[in-house]
C-alpha positions, 0 to 999 in steps of 0.5 A: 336442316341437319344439326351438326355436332361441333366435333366427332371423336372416336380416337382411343374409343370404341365408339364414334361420339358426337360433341355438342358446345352451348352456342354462347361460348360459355363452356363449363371445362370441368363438366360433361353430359352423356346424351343417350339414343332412344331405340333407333340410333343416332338420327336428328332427334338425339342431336336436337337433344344434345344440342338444346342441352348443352344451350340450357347447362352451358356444358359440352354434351357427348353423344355416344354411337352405341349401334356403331353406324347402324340406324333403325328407320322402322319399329321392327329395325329398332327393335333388332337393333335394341335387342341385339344390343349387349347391354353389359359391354355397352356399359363398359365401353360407355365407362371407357368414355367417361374415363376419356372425359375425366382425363380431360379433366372434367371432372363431373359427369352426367347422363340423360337418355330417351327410351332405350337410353334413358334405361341405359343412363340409369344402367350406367350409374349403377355400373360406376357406383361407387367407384366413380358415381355419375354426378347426376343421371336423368332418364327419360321414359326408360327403365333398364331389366334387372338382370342388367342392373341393381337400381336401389344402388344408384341414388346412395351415390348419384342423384336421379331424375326421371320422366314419365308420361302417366298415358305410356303404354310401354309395360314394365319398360316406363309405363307408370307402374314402372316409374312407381317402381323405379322410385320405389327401389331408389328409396328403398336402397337408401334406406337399405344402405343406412346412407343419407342418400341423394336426390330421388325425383321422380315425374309424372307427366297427365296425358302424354304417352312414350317419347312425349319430348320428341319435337323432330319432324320424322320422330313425331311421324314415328310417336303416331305410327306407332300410337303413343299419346300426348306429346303436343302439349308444350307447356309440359314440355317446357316444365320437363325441359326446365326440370332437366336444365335445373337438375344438371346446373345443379349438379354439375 
């Protein structure tokens, strides 16, 4: 059973976007969350995402179409598909999005994403520093290159969380040296910049490997084919999603 979006709104965008509402009614109009796609594209799993978020932060959740139509159904479409991606004009055109939202009068904006978008979420705070900071960013087992983006910026402005399975195999993209890193150059720019910094919170999760918050039929067949660990213990799950939540309310 598909998960439908409330609305879809390209207008003005160079993107098609899918809009989430929390099933309560009781919309925060100020605020909006980014809920970036892992490598494949936009398939059900990034709309489950979307739609528990908005349930849990009572906040309208946008999800961006960053391949423009195209999805990935094997690791080596995917593959083609992140790699073909040029990152630098996605951030513009996700600052176009953000601005779209801001006209809308909300006022604060998040981002969370999964793999390839969890990279892209921390990419995009970066980019808006500090002309208008992310109100909060979250990734999820994604790291974005260097050549992309200066991470020790981020958290002077906007606050960051991060998750990370401690058995992810993914080197230098969100395995745990990378996790270690990424929140070593977090505190490092604060310290770098004289500034009091924001929320610097950093997970790591025992036995789960990449993806390890997929709960989707065909996501989890994918998560095994392509041998990542973990990803069956709910009650780590259950504290992620809770962090998550939290962090958002928090912020937002």
């Amino acid at each position: 059973m598909s998960t439908k979006p409330e609305s879809e709104v390209s207008e003005g965008l160079p993107f098609k976007t899918l809009r989430f509402l929390p099933k309560n009614g009781q919309e925060k109009k100020n605020s909006a969350i980014l809920v970036l796609q892992e490598w494949w594209g936009i398939n059900e799993q990034i709309k489950i995402h979307a739609q528990r978020i908005a349930d849990n932060t009572n906040t309208l959740t946008v999800v961006p179409d960053l391949y423009k139509g195209k999805l990935g159904l094997s690791q080596e479409e995917a593959s083609h598909l992140m790699t073909n991606l040029d990152w630098k004009h996605a951030l513009v055109e996700l600052e176009s999005l953000v601005d779209s939202l801001n006209k809308e009068n909300r006022e604060k904006i998040g981002s969370i994403g999964f793999c390839m978008g969890g990279a892209m979420s921390l990419a995009l705070a970066s980019h808006l520093k500090p002309k208008k900071p992310l109100s909060a960013a979250v990734t999820c087992y994604g790291i974005p290159s260097p050549t992309i983006c200066d991470l020790s910026v981020i958290a002077v402005t906007t606050p960051v969380q991060g998750h990370f399975g401690k058995e992810d195999n993914m080197t230098g993209f969100s395995d745990l040296n990378a996790a270690n890193s990424l929140e070593r150059q977090l505190e490092e720019g604060i310290e770098r910049f004289d500034e009091p910094g924001k929320e610097i919170a950093i997970y790591r999760y025992d036995g789960q490997g990449h993806a390890f918050l997929n709960d989707e039929e065909w996501a989890l067949k994918m998560r095994k084919e392509l041998g990542f660990v973990g990803g069956d213990n709910d009650e780590i799950k259950s504290l992620a999603w809770k962090r998550i939540y939290e962090f958002f309310n928090k912020y937002l």
